[in-house]
C-alpha positions as CSV (number, residue, x, y, z in Angstrom):
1,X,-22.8,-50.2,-69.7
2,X,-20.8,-53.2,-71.7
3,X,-21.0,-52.3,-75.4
4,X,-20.6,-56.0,-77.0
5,X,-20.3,-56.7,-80.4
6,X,-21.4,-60.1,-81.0
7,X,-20.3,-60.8,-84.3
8,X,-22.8,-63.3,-86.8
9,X,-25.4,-63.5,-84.2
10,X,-27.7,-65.4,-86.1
11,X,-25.5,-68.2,-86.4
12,X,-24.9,-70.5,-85.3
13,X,-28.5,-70.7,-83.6
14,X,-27.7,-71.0,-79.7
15,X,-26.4,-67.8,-80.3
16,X,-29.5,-65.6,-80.3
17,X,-29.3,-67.5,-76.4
18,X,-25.9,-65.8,-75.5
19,X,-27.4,-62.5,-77.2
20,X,-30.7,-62.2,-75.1
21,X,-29.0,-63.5,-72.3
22,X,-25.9,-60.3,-72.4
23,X,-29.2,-58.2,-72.7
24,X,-30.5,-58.8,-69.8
25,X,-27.3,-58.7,-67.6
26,X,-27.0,-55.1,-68.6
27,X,-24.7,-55.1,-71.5
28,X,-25.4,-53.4,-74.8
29,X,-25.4,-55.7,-77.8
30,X,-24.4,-54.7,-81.0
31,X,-25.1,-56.8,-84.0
32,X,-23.0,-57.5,-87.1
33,X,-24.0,-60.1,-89.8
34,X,-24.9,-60.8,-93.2
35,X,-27.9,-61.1,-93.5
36,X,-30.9,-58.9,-93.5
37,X,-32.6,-57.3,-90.0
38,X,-35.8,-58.9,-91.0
39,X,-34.7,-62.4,-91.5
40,X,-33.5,-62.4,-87.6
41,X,-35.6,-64.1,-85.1
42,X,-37.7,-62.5,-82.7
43,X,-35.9,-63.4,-79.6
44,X,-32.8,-62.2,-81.4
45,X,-34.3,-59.0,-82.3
46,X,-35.2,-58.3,-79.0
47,X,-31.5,-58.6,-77.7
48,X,-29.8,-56.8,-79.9
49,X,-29.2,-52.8,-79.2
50,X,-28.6,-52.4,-82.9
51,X,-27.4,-54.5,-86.1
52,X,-25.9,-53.9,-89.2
53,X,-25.4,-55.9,-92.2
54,X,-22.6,-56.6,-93.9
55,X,-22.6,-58.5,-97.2
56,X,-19.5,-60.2,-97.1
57,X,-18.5,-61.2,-93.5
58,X,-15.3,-62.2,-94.4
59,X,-14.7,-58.8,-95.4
60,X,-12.1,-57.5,-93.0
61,X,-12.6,-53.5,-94.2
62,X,-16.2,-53.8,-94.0
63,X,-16.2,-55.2,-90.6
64,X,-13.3,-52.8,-89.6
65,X,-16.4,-50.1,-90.4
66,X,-18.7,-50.9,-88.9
67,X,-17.1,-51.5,-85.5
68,X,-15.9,-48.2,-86.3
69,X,-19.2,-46.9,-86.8
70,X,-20.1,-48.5,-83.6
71,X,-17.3,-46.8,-81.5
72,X,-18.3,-43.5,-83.0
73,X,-22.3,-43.8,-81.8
74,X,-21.8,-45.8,-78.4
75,X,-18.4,-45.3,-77.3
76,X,-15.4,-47.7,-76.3
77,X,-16.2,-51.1,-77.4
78,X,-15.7,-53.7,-74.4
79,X,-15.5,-57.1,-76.2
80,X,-15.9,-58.0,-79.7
81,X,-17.2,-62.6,-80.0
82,X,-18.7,-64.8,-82.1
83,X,-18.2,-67.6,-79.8
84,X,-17.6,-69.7,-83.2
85,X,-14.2,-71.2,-84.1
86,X,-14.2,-69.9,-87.5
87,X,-14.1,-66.1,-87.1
88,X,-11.2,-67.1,-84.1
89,X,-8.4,-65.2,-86.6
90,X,-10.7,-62.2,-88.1
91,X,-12.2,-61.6,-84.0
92,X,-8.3,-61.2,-83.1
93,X,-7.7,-58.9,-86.0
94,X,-10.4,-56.7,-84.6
95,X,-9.3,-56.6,-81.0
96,X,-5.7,-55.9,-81.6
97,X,-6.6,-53.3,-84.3
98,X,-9.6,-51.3,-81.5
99,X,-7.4,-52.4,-78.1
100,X,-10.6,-54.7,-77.4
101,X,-9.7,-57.2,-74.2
102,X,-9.1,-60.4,-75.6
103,X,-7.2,-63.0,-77.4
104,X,-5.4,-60.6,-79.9
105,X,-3.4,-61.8,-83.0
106,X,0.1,-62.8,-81.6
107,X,-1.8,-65.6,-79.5
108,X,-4.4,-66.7,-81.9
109,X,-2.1,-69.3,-83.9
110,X,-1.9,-71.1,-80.3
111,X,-5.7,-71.7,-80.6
112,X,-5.5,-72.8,-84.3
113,X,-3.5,-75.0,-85.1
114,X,-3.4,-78.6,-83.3
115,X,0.6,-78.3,-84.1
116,X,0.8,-75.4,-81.9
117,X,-1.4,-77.4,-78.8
118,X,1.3,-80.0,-78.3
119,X,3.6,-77.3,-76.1
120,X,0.8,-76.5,-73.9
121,X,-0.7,-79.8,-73.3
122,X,3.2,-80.7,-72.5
123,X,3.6,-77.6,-70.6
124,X,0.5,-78.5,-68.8
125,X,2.0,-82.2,-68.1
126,X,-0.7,-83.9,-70.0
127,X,0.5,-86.0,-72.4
128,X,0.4,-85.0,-76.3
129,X,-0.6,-87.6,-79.3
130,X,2.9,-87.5,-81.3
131,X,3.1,-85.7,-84.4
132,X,4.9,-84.6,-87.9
133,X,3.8,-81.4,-88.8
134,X,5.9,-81.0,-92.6
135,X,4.6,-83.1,-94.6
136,X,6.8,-82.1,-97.4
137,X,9.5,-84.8,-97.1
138,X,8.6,-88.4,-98.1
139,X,11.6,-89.7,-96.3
140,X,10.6,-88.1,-93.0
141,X,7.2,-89.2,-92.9
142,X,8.0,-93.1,-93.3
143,X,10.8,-92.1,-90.5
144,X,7.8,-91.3,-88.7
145,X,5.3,-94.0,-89.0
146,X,8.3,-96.6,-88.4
147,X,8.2,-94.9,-85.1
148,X,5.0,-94.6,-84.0
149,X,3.5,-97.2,-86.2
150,X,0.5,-97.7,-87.9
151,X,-2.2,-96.8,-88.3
152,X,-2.1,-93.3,-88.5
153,X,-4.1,-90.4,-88.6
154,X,-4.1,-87.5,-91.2
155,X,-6.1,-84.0,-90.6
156,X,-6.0,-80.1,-91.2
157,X,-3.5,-78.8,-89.2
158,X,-6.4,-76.2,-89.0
159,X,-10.2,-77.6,-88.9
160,X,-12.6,-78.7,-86.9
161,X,-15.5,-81.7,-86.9
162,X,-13.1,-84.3,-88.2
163,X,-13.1,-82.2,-91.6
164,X,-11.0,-84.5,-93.9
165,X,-9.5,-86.6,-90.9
166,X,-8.7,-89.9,-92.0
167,X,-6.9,-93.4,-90.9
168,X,-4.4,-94.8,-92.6
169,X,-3.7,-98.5,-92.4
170,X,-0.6,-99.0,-93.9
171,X,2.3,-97.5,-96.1
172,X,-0.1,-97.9,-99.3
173,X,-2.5,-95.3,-97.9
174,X,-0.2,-93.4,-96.7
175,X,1.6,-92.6,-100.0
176,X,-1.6,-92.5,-101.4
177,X,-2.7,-90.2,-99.1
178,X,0.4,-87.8,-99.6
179,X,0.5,-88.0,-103.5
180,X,-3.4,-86.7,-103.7
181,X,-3.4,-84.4,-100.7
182,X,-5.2,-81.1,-101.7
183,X,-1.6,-78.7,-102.0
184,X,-3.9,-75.7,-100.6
185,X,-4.5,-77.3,-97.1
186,X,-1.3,-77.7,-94.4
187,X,-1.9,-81.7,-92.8
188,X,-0.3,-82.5,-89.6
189,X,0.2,-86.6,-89.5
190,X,-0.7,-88.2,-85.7
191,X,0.0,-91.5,-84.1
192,X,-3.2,-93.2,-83.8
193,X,-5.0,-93.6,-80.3
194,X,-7.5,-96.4,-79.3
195,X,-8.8,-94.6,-76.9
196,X,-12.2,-92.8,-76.4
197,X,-13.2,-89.3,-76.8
198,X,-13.7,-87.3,-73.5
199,X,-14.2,-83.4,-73.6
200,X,-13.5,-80.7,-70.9
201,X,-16.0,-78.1,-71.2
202,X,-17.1,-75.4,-69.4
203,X,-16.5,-71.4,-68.8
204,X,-13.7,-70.1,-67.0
205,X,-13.4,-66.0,-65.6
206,X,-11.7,-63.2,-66.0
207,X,-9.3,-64.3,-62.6
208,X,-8.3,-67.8,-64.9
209,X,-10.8,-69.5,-62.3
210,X,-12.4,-72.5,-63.9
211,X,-16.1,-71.5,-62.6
212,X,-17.9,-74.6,-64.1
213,X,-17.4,-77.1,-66.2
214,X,-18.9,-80.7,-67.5
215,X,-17.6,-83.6,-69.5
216,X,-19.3,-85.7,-72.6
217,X,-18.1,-88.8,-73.5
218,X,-17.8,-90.3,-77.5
219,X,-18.6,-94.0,-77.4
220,X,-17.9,-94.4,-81.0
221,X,-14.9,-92.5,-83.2
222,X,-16.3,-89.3,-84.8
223,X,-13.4,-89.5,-87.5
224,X,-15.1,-93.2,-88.5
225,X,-18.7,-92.2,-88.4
226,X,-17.7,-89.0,-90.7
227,X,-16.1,-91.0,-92.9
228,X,-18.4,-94.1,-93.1
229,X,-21.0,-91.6,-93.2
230,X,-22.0,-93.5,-90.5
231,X,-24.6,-92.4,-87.3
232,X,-23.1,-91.2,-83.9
233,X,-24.1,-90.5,-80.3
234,X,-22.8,-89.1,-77.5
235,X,-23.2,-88.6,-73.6
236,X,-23.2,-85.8,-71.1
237,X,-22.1,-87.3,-67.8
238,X,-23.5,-86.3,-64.7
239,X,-20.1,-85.5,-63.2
240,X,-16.7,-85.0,-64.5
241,X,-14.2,-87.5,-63.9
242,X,-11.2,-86.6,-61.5
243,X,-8.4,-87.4,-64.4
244,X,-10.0,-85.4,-66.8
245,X,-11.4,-82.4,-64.5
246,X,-7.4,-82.3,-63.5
247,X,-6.0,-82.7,-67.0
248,X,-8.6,-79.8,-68.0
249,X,-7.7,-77.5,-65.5
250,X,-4.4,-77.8,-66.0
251,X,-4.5,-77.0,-69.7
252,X,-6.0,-73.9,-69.0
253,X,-4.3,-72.8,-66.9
254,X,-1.1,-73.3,-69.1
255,X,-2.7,-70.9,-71.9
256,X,-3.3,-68.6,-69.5
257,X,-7.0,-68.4,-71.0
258,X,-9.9,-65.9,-69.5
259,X,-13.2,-65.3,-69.8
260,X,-14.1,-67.8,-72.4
261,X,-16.3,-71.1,-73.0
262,X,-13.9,-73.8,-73.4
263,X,-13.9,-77.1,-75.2
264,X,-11.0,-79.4,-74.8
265,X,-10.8,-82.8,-75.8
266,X,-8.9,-85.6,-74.4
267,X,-8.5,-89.4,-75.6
268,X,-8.5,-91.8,-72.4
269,X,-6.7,-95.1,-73.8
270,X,-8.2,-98.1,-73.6
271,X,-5.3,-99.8,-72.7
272,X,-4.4,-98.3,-69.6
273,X,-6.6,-95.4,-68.9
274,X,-3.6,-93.0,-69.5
275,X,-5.6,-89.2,-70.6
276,X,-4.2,-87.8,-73.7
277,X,-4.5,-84.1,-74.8
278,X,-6.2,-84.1,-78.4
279,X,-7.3,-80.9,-79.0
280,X,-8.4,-77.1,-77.3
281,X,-11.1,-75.5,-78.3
282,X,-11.8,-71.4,-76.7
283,X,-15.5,-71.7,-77.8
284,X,-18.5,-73.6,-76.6
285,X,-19.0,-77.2,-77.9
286,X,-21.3,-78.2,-80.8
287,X,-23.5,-80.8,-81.6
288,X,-26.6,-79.6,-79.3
289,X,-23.8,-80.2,-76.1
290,X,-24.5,-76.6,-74.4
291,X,-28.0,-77.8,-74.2
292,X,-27.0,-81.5,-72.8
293,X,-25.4,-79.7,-70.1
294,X,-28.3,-77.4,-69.5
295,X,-30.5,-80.9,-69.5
296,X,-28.0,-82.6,-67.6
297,X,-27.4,-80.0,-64.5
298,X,-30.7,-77.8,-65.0
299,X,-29.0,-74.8,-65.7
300,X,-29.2,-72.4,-68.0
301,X,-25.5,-72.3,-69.6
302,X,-26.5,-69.2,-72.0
303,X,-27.2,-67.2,-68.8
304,X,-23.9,-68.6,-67.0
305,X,-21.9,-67.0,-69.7
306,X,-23.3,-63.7,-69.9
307,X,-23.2,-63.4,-65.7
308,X,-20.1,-64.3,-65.6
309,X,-18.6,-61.9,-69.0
310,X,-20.5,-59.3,-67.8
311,X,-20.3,-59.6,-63.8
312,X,-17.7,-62.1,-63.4
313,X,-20.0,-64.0,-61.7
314,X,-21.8,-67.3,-61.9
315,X,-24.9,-68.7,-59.5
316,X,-23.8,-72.5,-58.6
317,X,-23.3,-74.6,-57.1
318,X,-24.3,-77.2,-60.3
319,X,-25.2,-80.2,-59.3
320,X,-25.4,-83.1,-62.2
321,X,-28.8,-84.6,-61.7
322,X,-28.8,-86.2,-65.2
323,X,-27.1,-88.2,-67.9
324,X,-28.2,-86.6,-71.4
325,X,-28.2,-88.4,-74.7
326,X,-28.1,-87.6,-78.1
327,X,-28.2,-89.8,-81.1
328,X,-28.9,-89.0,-84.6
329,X,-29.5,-90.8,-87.7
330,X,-29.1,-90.9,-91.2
331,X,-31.5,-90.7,-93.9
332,X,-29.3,-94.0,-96.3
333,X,-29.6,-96.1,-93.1
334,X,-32.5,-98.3,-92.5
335,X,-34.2,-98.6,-89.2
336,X,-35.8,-100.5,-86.9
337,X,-38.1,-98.0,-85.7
338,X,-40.1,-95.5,-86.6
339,X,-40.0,-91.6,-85.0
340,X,-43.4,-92.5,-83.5
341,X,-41.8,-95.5,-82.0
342,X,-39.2,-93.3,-80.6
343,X,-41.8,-90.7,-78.7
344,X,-43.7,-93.1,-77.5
345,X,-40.4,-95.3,-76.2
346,X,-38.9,-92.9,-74.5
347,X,-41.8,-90.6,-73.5
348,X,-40.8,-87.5,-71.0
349,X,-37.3,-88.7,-71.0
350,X,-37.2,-87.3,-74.9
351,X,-36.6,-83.7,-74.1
352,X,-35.7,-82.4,-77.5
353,X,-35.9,-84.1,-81.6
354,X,-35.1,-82.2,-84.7
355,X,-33.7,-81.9,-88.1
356,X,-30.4,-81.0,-88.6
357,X,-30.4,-79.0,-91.4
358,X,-27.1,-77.3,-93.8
359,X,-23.4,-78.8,-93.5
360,X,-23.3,-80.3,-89.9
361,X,-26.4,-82.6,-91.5
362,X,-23.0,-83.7,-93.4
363,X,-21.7,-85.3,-90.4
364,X,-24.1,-85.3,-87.7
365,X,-27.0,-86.4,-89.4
366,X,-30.4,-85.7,-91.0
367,X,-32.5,-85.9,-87.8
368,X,-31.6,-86.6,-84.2
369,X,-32.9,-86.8,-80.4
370,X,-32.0,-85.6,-77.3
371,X,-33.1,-87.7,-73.8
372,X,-32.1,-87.8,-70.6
373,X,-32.0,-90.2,-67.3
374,X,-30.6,-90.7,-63.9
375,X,-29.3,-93.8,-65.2
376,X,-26.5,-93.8,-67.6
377,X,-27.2,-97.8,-68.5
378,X,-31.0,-96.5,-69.5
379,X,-29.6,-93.6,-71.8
380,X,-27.2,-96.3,-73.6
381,X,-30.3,-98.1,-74.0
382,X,-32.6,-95.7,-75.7
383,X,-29.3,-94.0,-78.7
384,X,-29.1,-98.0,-78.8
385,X,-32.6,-98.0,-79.3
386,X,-32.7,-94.7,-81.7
387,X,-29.9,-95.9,-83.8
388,X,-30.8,-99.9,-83.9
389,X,-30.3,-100.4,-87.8
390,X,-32.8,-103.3,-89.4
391,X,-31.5,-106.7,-90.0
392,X,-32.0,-108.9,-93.0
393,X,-32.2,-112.6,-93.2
394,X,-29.7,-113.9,-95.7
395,X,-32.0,-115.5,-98.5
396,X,-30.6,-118.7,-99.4
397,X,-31.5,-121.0,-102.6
């Protein structure tokens, strides 16, 4: 039997899903989070073999124990995921300290830091966005915004969600930007791409083998709408292009990466269609998008995962039956319609609506909707519908 420590299980959500899912493919999940047994879900509960709380999970000793603890009661531990981007280092730590199979700490760096993903996407033969990585010379950064012109972009050389990611229009902003910066966070600075947002995501096996994948597309830049605190949508095609399904496959197979959920993401320019490597991602994608591609394909992604970790095996073939929609909204905007509107608009073809509650409410909004049709024209329609802001008449006197 598997022993699998799933590390924070009880968040995000999906990942009681991933939990039960292990369970029933045979493995033996083992629990470790902070917070108490009783505050886990029922489904959650049911999955896990054991759990024990921790109260601190970025407390590397205390999670050093309890895997310990683990070891000693059920044996050799098999893998050790949280299938969340923020425990990437502290999951490492724990693999190279216990021999677990996986990405170990020498590697980890590669899956960190966007300064780090230029080699591979170059390896790979995908092009890279240009970048500066030191920040620390004035004279060097207007050498390289004379090159690649402006605007630029600004970000965490480390983060994810657009996390203080910002545009900056001219040399102005960009001093500005460099005399307030916050000294405890590294910035890489990146030529700006008018492109839009395509991702690569999917699971690939033990063997390297890409065994499924799908592709959403961002209409509208996440950086703007995070910092116009501004509404955004997204859609999960129905297939994957052939430019980004070949510019995917090749990236992963330049980090050599196994038996993981991917993300990538890829800018295709508006100009001439040319597919840009942006970032890579070894987790699943965020924002509801596991479940788009469970809407959009009728699958059960969860379950994919967990046959293919624990079997190396997936069902298939997936066929994309549907395009799948969601668009949120924020509580400062006001809008033409009203949530009963929106049920009664879109009827069956709403398959999911919710709060979004804690920090991603920061930047994904307050409330949004899921909805899916054959017809991607229709499911523009209806986040065009969702999102339509009211208009005023300018009063004149």
């Amino acid at each position: 039997m598997m022993n699998f420590v799933f590390f924070s299980p009880h968040f995000p959500a999906y990942c009681a899903e991933f939990c039960y899912h292990l369970n029933h493919c045979g493995a033996r999940v083992l629990g470790i989070g902070d917070v108490e047994y009783d505050a886990l879900g029922d489904k959650l509960k049911q999955s896990l073999t054991e759990y024990r709380k921790v109260d601190h999970l970025e407390d590397y000793d205390a999670v050093l124990r309890t895997v310990g603890y683990y070891i000693h009661k059920y044996g050799k531990i098999d893998r050790f995921e949280s299938l969340n981007e923020h425990w990437l280092e502290l999951e490492a730590a724990i693999r190279t300290d216990f021999h677990i199979p996986g990405t170990k700490l020498d590697f980890i760096a590669n899956l960190k830091q966007k300064s780090k993903m230029d080699k591979y996407f170059l390896k790979s033969g995908v092009k890279a966005i240009r970048s500066l990585t030191s920040l620390s010379r004035m004279s060097k950064v207007k050498q390289f915004a004379a090159e690649v012109g402006y605007p630029l972009v600004v970000k965490p050389n480390q983060g994810a969600g657009a996390h203080m990611t910002y545009k900056l229009d001219n040399e102005r902003e960009l001093e500005q930007f460099i005399k307030n910066k916050p000294a405890d966070v590294e910035f890489i600075l990146q030529e700006y791409i008018d492109g839009v947002l395509h991702t690569y995501d999917g699971l690939v096996n033990k063997d390297g083998e890409v065994v499924f994948a799908a592709s959403h597309v961002f209409p509208h830049s996440i950086m703007d709408a995070v910092n116009t605190n501004d509404h955004f949508h997204y859609y999960c095609l129905k297939e994957v292009s052939p430019d980004i399904e070949d510019a995917g496959r090749r990236v992963i197979q330049a980090y050599g990466i196994k038996e993981r959920f991917f993300h990538l993401e890829f800018f295709k320019s508006k100009r001439d269609g040319t597919i840009i490597g942006l970032e890579v991602n070894m987790r699943p994608p965020g924002t509801w998008m596991t479940d788009a591609i469970n809407y959009s394909y009728d699958m059960d992604i969860y379950k994919q995962w967990a046959t293919m970790v624990v079997h190396n095996r997936v069902d298939g073939p997936f066929i994309g039956k549907y395009y799948t929609g969601f668009a949120s909204r924020k509580p400062h905007l006001e809008y033409e319609y009203e949530h009963h509107d929106i049920v009664d608009q879109l009827g069956e073809r709403l398959v999911r609506h919710e709060p979004i509650v804690g920090v991603p409410s920061k930047t994904r909004g307050n409330y949004a909707y899921q909805f899916r049709s054959s017809s991607l024209d229709v499911v523009k329609d209806m986040a065009a519908y969702i999102q339509a802001v009211r208009a005023y008449a300018e009063v004149t006197t």
